[in-house]
BADOPA-746632 format. One line per field, with one value per residue (C-alpha): residue number from 1; residue in one letter; x, y, z. Coordinates in Angstrom, 3 decimals. Layout:
BADOPA-746632
k: [NUM,...]
r: [a,...]
X: [X,...]
Y: [Y,...]
Z: [Z,...]
end
This chain:
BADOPA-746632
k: [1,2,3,4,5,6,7,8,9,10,11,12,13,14,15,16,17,18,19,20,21,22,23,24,25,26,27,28,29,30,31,32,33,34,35,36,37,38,39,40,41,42,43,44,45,46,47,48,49,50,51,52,53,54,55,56,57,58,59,60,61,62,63,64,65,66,67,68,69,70,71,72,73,74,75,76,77,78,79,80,81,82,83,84,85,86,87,88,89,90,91,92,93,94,95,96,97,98,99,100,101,102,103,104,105,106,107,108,109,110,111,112,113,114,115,116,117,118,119,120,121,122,123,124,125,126,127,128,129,130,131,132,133,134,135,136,137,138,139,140,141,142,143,144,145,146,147,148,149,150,151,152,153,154,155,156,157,158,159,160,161,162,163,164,165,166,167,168,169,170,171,172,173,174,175,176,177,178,179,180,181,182,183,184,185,186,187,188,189,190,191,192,193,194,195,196,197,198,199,200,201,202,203,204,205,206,207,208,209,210,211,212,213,214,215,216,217,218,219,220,221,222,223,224,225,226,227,228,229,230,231,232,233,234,235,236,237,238,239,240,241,242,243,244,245,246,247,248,249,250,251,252,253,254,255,256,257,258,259,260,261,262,263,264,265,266,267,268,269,270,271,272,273,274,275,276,277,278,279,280,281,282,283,284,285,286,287,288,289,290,291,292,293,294,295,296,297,298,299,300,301,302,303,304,305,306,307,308,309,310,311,312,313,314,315,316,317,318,319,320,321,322,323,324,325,326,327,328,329,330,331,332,333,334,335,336,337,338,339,340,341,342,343,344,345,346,347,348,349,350,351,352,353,354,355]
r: [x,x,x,x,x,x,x,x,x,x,x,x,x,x,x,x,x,x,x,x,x,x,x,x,x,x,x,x,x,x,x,x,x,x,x,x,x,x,x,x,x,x,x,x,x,x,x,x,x,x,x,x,x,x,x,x,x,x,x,x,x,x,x,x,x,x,x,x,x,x,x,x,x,x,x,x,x,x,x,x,x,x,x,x,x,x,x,x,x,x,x,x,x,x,x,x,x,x,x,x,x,x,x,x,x,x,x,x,x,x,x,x,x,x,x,x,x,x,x,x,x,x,x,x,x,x,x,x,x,x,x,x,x,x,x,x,x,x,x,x,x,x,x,x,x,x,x,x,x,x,x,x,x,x,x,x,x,x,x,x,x,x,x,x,x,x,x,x,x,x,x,x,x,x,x,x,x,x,x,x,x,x,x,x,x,x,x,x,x,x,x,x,x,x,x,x,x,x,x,x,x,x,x,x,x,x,x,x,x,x,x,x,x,x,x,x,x,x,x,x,x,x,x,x,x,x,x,x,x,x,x,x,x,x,x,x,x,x,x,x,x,x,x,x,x,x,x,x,x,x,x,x,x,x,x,x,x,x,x,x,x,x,x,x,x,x,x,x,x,x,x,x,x,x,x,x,x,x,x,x,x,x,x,x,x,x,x,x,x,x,x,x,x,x,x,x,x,x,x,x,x,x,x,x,x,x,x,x,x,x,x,x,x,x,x,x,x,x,x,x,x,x,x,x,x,x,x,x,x,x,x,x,x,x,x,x,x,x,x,x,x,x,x,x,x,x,x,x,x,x,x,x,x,x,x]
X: [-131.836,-130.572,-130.801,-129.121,-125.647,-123.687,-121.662,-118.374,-117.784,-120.924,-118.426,-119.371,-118.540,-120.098,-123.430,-123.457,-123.435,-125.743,-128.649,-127.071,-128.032,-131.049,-133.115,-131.929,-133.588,-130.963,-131.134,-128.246,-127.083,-124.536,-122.118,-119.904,-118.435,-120.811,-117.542,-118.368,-121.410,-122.976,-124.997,-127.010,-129.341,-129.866,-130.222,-132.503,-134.848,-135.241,-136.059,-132.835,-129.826,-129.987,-128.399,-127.442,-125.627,-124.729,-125.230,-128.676,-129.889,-131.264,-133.342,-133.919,-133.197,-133.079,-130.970,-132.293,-130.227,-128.156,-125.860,-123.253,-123.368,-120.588,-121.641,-124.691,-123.940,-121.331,-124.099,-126.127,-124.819,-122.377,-121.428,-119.730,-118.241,-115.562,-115.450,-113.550,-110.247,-107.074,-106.218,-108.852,-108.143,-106.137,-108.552,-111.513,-109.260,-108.664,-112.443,-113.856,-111.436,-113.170,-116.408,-115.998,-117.500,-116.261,-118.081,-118.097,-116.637,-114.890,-114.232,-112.515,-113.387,-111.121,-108.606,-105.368,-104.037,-106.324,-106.983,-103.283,-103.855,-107.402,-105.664,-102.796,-105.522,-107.501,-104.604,-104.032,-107.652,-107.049,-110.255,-110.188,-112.436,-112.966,-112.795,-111.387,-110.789,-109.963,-111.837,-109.254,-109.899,-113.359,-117.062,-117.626,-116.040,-117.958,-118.090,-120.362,-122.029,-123.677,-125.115,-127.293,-126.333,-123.974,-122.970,-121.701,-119.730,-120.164,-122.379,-121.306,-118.652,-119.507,-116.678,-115.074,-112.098,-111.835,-109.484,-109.360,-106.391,-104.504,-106.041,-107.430,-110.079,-111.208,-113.864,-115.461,-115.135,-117.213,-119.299,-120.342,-120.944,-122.637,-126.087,-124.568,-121.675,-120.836,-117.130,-114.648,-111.598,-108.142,-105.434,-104.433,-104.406,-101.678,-102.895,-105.762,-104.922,-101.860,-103.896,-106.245,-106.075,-105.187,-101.850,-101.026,-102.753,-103.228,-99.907,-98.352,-101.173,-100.626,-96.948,-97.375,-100.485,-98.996,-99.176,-102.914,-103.819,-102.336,-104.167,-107.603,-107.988,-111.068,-112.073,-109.623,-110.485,-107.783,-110.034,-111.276,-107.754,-105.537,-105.352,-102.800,-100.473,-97.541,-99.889,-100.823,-97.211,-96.493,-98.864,-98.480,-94.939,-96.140,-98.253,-95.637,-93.850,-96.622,-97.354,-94.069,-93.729,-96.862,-95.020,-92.470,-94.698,-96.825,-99.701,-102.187,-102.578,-105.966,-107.717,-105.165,-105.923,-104.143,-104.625,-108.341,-110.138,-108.096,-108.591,-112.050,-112.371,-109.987,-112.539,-115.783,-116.905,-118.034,-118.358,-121.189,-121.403,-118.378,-119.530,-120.622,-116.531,-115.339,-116.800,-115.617,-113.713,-109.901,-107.779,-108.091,-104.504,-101.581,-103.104,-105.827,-106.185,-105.297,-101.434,-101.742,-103.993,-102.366,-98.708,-98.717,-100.724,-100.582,-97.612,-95.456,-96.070,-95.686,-92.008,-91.261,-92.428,-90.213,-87.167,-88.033,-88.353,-85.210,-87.650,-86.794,-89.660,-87.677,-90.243,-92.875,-89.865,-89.506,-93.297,-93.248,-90.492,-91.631,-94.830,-93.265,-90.819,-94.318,-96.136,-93.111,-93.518,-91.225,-93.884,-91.310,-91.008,-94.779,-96.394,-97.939,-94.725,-93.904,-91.480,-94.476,-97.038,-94.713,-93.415,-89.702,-86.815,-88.947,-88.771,-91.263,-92.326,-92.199,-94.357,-96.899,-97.303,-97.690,-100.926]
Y: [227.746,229.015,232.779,233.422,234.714,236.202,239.445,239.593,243.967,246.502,249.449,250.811,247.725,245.893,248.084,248.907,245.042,243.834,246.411,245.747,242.216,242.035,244.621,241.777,239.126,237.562,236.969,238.950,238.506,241.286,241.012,242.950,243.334,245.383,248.238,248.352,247.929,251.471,251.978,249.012,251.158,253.693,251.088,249.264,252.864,254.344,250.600,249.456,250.691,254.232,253.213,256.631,257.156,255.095,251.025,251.344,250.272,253.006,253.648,251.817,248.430,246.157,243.145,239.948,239.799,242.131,240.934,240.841,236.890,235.619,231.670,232.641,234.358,231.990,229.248,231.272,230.453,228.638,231.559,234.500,237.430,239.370,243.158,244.810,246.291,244.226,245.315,243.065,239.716,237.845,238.769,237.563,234.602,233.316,233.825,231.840,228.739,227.105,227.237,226.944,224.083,221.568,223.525,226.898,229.403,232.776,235.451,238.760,242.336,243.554,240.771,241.846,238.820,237.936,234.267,233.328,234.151,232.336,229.357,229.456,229.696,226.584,224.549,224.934,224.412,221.006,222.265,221.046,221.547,224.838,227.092,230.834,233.498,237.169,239.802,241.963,245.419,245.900,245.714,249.364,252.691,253.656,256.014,255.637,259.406,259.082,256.573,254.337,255.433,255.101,255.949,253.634,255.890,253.476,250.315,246.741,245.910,242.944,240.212,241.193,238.878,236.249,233.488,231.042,229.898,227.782,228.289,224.921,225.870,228.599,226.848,225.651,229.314,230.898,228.431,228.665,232.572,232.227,234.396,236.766,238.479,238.777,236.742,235.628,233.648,234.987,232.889,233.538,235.421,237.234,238.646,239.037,241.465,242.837,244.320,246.281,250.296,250.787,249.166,251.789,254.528,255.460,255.348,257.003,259.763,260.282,261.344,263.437,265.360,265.416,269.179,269.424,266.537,268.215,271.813,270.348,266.825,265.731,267.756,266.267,264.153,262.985,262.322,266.410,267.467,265.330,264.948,266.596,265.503,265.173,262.589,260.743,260.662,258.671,256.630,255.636,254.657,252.657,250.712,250.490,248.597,246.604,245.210,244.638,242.354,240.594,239.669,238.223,235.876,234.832,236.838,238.945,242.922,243.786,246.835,250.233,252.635,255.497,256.547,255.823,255.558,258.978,260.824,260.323,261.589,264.645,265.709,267.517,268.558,265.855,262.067,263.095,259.586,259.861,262.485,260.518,259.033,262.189,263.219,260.503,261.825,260.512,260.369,262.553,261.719,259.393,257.357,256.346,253.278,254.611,255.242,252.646,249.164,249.223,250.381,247.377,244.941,245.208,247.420,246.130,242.732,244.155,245.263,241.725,240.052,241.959,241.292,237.629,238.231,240.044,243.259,246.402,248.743,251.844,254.009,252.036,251.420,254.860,255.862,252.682,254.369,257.824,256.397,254.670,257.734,259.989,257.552,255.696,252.660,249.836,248.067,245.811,244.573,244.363,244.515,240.943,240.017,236.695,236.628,237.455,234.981,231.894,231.964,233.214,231.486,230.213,230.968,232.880,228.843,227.744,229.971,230.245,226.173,226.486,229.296]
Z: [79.824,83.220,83.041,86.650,86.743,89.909,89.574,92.511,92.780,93.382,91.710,88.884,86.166,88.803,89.098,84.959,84.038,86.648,85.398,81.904,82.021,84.482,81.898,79.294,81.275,83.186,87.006,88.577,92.185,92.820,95.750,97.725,101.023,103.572,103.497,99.668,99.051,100.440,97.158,97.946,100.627,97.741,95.169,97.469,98.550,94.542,93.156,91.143,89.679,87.621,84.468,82.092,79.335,75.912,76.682,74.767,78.015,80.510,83.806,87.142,87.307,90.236,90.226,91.463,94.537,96.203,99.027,101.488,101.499,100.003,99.888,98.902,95.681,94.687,95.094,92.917,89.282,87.146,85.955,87.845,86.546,88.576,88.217,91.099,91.051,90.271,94.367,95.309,92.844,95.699,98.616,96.113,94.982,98.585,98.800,96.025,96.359,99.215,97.735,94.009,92.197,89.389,85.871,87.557,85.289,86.491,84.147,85.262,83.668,83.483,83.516,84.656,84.906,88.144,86.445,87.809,91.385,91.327,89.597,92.468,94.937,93.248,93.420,96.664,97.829,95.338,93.175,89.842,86.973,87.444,84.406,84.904,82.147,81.367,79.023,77.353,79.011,80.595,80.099,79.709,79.666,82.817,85.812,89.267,88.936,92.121,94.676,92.972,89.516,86.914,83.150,80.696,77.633,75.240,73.770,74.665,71.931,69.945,69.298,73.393,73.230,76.301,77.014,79.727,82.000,80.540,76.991,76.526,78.263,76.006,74.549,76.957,78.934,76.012,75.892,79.394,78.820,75.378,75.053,78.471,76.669,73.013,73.878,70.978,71.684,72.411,71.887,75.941,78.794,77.760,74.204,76.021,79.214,76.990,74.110,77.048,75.187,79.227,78.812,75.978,76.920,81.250,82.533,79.726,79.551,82.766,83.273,80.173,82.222,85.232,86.225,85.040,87.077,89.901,88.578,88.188,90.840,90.632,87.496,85.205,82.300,80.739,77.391,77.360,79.176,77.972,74.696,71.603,69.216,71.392,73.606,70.939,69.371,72.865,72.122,68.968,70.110,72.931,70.992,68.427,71.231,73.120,69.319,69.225,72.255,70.964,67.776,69.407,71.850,68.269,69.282,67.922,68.140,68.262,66.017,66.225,68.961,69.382,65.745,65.618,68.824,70.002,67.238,67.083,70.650,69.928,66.697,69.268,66.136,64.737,66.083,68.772,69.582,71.229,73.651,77.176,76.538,76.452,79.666,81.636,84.461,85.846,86.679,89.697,91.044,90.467,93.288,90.536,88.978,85.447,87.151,90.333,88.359,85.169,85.785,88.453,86.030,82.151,82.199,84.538,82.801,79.011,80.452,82.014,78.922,76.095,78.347,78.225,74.067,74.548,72.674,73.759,75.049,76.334,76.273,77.969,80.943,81.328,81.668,84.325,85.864,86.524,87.796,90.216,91.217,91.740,93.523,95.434,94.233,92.507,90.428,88.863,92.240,93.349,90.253,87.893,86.038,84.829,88.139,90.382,88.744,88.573,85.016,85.363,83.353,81.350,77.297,75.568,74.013,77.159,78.520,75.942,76.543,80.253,79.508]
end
């Protein structure tokens, strides 16, 4: 069996998987762009990638490859695994098209709907057979501690939903990935991205801890900070209407999370296991991806979508709408709707047939 697989993003998802899967026996070649890729001297000078924390996986581990070579770690493996941030999906996109091959599978973590700008990007390149999927939410719960070195919060989840675009191609996606990740089929993109816990709970906790992210910066952790029953009434209402929305499209809402992941995390006296999560730091501003990445991806597009159902989601507006008053910023406008990814006017049938 080929054991090789090529990871696009040296971040911390990036840096967690690849030693993840290289102690595991796979043959990683992790990429990024010389301006991102600064661990890679570090990594390089201590002998791998200083994995902490509670994957059940920890120390140095060096990947097979690390480069700055685009072509040559997309010429790697069939397999490739995206894990940067949703600002960098189109650059990435407009990267891979030209050199992609017929069976080559793509799979974003997390997804945020990046599989529809690679799939406009295909297209235009006229690359066909090409197979490109979304995990719902991402690989870990994990931070980049220092150069070199990260911390995963939390085990690999078994049963991590995945669906390819258009959803056909879901079988074929987790087959291509069986024995590297522990995938089960979604029934799209959209239950996929939309059932992300980020969707529910970053944008949201954020405008409700707005002064203490301004007290503390950097020092803020929004899951030791953040957290009381008035937050997690929001919550439960938010997921009350992403489910909602969901419904409406025929789609499935994954296990409840503001009622049992949170309060877990909120009960440090008992539930130790949860303790690595609980120190995970962010967000430092409302420049951070937990306000920025998922009010312009998941949220932005769980508004669009119940105005398509014709379901209401007034709370989840006005979160989107505050976030985009701090930060100045109409994500409505910029952010991955079904206007902005090529599916307005059509219905919610219509659209679930063209995925």
């Amino acid at each position: 069996m080929d054991r090789r697989i090529t990871i696009l993003g040296a971040g911390s998802t990036g840096m967690t998987t690849a030693a993840w899967l290289e102690s595991g026996g796979w043959e990683v070649t992790l990429w990024d762009t010389p301006e991102q890729s600064e661990d890679f001297e570090v990594i390089r000078r201590q002998g791998g990638i200083m994995l902490r924390g509670g994957s059940g996986k920890t120390g140095c581990v060096m990947p097979h490859q690390l480069t700055n070579d685009f072509q040559q770690a997309l010429s790697w493996s069939e397999r490739v695994l995206i894990c940067t941030s949703a600002q960098r999906h189109e650059e990435i996109a407009r990267e891979i098209a030209p050199a992609a091959r017929s069976g080559q599978a793509f799979l974003f973590s997390p997804g945020n709907f990046g599989s529809f700008l690679l799939e406009k990007e295909l297209k235009k390149a006229g690359k066909e057979g090409v197979l490109i999927g979304e995990l719902s939410g991402n690989l870990w719960a994990c931070r980049r501690t220092a150069p070199g070195e990260v911390l995963s919060a939390t085990p690999l989840k078994n049963g991590i939903k995945a669906a390819a675009l258009p959803s056909a191609d879901t079988p074929r996606l987790l087959e291509a990935f069986e024995g590297v990740l522990p995938l089960e089929a979604a029934a799209n993109v959209l239950e996929a991205s939309l059932n992300s816990p980020n969707v529910v709970s970053h944008v949201g906790g954020s405008v409700l801890n707005a002064q203490g992210i301004e007290q503390k910066g950097p020092q803020f952790a929004f899951f030791q900070d953040g957290l009381g029953e008035t937050v997690l009434h929001c919550l439960h209402i938010l997921e009350q209407e992403r489910n909602a929305v969901l419904e409406a499209m025929g789609l499935t809402a994954y296990n409840p999370f503001s009622e049992g992941h949170m309060r877990m995390v909120m009960d440090r006296s008992s539930h130790r296991e949860m303790d690595f999560f609980r120190s995970l730091d962010g967000p430092s501003s409302f420049a951070h991806r937990y306000v920025s990445e998922d009010a312009a991806c998941g949220v932005a597009m769980l508004v669009s979508l119940g105005r398509c159902c014709g379901v209401p989601v007034p709370l989840t507006e006005a979160f989107l709408t505050v976030a985009g008053a701090i930060n100045g910023a109409d994500y409505m406008a910029q952010g991955r709707t079904l206007e902005n990814l090529g599916l307005s006017g059509l219905t919610p049938e219509e659209i679930s047939q063209r995925i």
